[in-house]
C-alpha positions in Angstrom: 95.1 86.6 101.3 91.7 87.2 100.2 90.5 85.1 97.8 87.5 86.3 95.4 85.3 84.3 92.6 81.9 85.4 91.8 79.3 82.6 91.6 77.2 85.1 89.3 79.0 86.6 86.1 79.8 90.5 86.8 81.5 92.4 83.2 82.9 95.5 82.9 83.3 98.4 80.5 86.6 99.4 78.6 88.1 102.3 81.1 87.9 106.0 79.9 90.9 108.1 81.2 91.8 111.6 81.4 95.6 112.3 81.2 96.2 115.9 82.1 97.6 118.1 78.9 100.4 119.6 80.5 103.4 117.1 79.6 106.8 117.1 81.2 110.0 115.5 79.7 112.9 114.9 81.5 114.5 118.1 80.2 111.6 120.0 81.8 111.6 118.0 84.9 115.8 118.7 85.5 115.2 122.4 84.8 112.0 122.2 87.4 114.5 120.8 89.9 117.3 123.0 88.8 119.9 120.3 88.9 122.2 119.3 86.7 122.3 116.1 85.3 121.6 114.8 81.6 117.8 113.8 80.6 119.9 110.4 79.9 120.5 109.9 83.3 116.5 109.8 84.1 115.7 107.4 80.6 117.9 105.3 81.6 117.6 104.9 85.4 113.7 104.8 84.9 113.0 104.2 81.5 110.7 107.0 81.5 111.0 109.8 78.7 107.6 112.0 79.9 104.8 112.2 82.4 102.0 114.4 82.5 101.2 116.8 85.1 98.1 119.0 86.8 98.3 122.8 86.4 98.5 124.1 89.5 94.7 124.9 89.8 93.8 121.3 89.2 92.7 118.7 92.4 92.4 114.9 92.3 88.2 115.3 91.5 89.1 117.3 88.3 90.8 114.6 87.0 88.6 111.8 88.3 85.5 114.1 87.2 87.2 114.1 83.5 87.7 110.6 83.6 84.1 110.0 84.3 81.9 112.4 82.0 84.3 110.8 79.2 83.0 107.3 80.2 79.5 107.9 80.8 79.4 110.0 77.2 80.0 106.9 75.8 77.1 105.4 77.6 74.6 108.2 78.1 72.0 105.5 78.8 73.2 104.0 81.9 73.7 107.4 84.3 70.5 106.8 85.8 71.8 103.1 86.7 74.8 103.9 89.0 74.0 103.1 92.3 77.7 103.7 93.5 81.0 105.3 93.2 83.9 104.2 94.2 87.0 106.6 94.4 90.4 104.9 94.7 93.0 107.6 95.7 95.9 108.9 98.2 95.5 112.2 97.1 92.1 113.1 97.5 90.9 116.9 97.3 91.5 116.9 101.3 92.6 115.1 104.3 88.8 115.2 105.0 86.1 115.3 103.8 86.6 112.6 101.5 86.4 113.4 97.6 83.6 111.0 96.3 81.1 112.6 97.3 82.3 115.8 95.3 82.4 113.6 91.9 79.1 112.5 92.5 77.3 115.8 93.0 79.5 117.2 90.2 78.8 114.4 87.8 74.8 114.6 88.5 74.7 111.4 90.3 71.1 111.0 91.8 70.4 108.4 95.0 74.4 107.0 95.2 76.2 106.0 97.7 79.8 106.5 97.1 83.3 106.2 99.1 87.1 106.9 99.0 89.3 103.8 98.9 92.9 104.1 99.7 95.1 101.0 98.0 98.0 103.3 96.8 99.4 102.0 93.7 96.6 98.7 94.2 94.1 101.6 93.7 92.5 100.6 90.0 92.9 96.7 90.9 91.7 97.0 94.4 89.5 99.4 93.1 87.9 96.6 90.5 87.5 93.7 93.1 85.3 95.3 95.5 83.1 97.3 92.9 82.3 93.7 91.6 82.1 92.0 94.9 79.2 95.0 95.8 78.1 94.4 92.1 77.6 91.0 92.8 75.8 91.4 96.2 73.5 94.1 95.2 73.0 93.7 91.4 73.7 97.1 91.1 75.7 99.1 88.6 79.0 100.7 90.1 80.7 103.2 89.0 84.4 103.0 89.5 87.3 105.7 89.4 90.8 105.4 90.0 92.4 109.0 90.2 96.1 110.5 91.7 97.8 113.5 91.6 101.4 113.2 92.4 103.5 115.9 91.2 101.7 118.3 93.8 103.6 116.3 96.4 107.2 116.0 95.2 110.2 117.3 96.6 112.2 118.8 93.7 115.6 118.2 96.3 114.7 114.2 95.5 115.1 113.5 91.8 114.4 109.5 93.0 110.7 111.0 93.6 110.3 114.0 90.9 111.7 111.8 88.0 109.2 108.9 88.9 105.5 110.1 89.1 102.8 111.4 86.7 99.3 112.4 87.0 96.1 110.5 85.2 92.4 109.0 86.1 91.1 105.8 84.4 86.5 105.2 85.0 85.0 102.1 84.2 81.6 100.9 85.2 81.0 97.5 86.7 77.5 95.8 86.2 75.6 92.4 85.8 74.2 93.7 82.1 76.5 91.7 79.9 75.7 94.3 76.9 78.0 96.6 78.9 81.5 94.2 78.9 84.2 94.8 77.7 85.4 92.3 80.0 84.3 89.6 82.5 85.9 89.4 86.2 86.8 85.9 86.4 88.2 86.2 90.3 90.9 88.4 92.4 92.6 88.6 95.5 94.5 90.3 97.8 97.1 90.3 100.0 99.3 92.8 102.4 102.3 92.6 104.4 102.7 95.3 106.8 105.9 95.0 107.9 106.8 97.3 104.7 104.1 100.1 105.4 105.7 102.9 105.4 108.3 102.1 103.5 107.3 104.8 100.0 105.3 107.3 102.6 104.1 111.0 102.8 104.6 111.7 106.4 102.5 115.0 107.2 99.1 115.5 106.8 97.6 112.3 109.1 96.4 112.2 113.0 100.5 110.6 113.6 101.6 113.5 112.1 99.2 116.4 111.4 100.7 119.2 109.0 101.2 121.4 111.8 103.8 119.4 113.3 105.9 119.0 110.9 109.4 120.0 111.2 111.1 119.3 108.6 110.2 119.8 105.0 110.4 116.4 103.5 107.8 115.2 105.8 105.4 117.1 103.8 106.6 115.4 100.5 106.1 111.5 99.4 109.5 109.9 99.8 111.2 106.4 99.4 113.1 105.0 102.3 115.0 102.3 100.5 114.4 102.5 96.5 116.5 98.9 95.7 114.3 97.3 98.1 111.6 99.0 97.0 112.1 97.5 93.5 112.9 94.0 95.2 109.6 94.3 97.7 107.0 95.5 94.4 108.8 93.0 91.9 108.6 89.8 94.2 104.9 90.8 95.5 103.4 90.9 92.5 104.9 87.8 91.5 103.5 86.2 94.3 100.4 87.6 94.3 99.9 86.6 90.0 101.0 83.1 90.9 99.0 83.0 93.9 95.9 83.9 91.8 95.9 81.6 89.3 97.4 78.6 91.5 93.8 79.3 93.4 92.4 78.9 89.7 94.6 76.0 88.7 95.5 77.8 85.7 99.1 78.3 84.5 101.0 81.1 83.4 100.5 80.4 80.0 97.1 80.4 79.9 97.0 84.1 80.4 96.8 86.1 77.1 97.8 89.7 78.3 99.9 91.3 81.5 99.1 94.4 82.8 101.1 95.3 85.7 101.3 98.3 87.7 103.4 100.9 85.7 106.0 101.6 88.4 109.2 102.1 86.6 110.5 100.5 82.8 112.6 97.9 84.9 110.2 97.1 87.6 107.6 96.5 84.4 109.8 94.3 82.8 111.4 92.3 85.9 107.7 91.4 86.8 107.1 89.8 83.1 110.5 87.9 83.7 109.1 86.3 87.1 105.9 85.4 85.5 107.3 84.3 81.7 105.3 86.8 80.1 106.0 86.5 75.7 107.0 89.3 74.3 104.6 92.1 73.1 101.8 90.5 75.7 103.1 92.9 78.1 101.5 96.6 78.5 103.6 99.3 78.7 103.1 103.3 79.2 105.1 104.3 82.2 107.9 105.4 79.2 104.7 108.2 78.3 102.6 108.6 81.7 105.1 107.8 84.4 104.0 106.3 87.8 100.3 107.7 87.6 99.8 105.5 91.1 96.6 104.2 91.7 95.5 105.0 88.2 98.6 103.3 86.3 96.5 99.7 85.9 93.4 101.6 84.3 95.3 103.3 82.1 97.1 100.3 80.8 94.2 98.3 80.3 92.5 101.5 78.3 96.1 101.3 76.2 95.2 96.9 76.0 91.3 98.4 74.7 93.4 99.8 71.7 95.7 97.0 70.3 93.9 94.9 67.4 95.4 91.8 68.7 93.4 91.5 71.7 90.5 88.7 71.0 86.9 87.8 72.4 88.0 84.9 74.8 91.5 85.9 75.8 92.3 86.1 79.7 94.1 89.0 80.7 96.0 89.5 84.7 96.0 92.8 85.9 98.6 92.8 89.0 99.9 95.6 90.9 101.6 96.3 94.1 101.3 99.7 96.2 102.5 101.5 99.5 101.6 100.0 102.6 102.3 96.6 101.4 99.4 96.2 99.2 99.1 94.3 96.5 96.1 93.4 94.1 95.6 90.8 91.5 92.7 90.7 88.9 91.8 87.8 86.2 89.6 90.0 83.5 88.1 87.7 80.1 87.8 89.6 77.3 84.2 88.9 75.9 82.2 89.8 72.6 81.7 93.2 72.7 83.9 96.2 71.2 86.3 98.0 73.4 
């Protein structure tokens, strides 16, 4: 487990997302897949009614390029202050070269350093403790992105996959200037058990598997091994992770205001607010919308948290999420005085 609380105070800004416009409901996805089974079915086994998905022209820096210009329209003054990006993604434009580097010449980034980071589902969490850990170390400004494009990479013979996964990109920026805040990082950790690796996994495309040896055609789509233990695995880990996080902080579980957990499925959402006695309606939800958007789904929440009137100046809120490999990623966020 690593264990992370800033000795200076680190805030950052309400995220900006970009949700593609093309949206898919169930019935859309069936008669994608060509199968025949009732939109019910899906609703019910997911709790997912529509995702949105890329047009086929779109890549993973479109999105996370969207994301970004929204954000930095909102503040136009602080461009010139990013002294790094940080892109957390599986689905990058390529294999290699990594994609940051693309955002950052298309955004009109000057003198940034910028990198890909690859935490899966953890992406936006993982994503959030090491932009303030740099923040923290350097003083500087960073710019943070959490973008994936899924539906480019499902099978439509696996309805477990195709029914599951959206597209989406959430950009915050993480600084020292308080005036920026939305929120203040309080601490995070994370943890990992590899045993589990490759247990949700796209096969092809790596140096174990490089595309051209793949012979069969799943390997070059993502696919869960074991989708009950899946569930069992994310529910459990996160769980673990939240309670780990603020036993570290000797806090309890009702001293946190707000969940926001990684939207994997409706039942996974709700099975981690059961573990960690979450009230009713302090619980965000918008997998039922957006689907699994991945790495992005935690950005996107808290952007949906930005929006509800009842959140107050003061209130702690846990961002926890779990993602392939084993990952998981915990953040304690404080809402402070400024607008969302």
């Amino acid at each position: 487990m690593a264990f992370y609380q800033p000795r200076a105070d680190v805030f950052i800004s309400a995220p900006a997302v970009y949700l593609p416009p093309r949206e898919m409901t169930n019935e859309q996805v069936i008669a994608w897949m060509g199968v025949s089974i009732r939109p019910e079915w899906i609703a019910r086994r997911t709790g997912i009614q529509t995702r949105r998905w890329v047009d086929e022209e779109q890549a993973v820096s479109d999105i996370a390029v969207k994301a970004a210009e929204s954000l930095l329209e909102r503040w136009p003054e602080r461009k010139d202050t990013i002294r790094q990006l940080i892109l957390a993604t599986t689905s990058g434009d390529y294999p290699t070269p990594p994609t940051s580097p693309s955002i950052q010449h298309r955004l009109g980034l000057q003198r940034v350093g910028c990198f890909d980071l690859a935490a899966a589902c953890a992406g936006f969490t993982t994503g959030l403790y090491t932009a303030t850990a740099f923040c923290e170390t350097t003083g500087d400004t960073q710019l943070l992105v959490a973008a994936d494009i899924r539906s480019k990479f499902l099978d439509k013979r696996d309805l477990a996959t195709s029914a599951l996964f959206g597209d989406g990109a959430a950009a915050c920026l993480v600084s020292r200037d308080p005036h920026i805040g939305a929120f203040q990082f309080v601490a995070g950790e994370l943890l990992s058990d590899g045993s589990v690796a490759d247990i949700i996994c796209l096969e092809a495309g790596g140096s174990r598997l490089p595309c051209s040896g793949a012979r069969e055609r799943e390997q070059s789509f993502l696919k869960m091994k074991n989708g009950p233990r899946l569930f069992l695995l994310a529910a459990e880990g996160m769980g673990t992770a939240a309670r780990s996080l603020l036993d570290r902080l000797g806090m309890r579980l009702d001293q946190v205001d707000w969940l926001v957990p990684h939207q994997a499925n409706l039942h996974l959402v709700r099975e981690v607010a059961r573990l960690l006695e979450c009230q009713p309606g302090r619980m965000v939800e918008t997998v039922q919308e957006y689907g699994n958007t991945s790495g992005s789904s935690v950005g996107l929440a808290l952007h949906r948290l930005c929006e509800n009137p009842e959140l107050r100046d003061g209130q702690h809120v846990l961002l926890v999420s779990a993602g392939g490999g084993g990952l998981a990623a915990t953040a304690l966020i404080r809402k402070v005085r400024r607008p969302c």
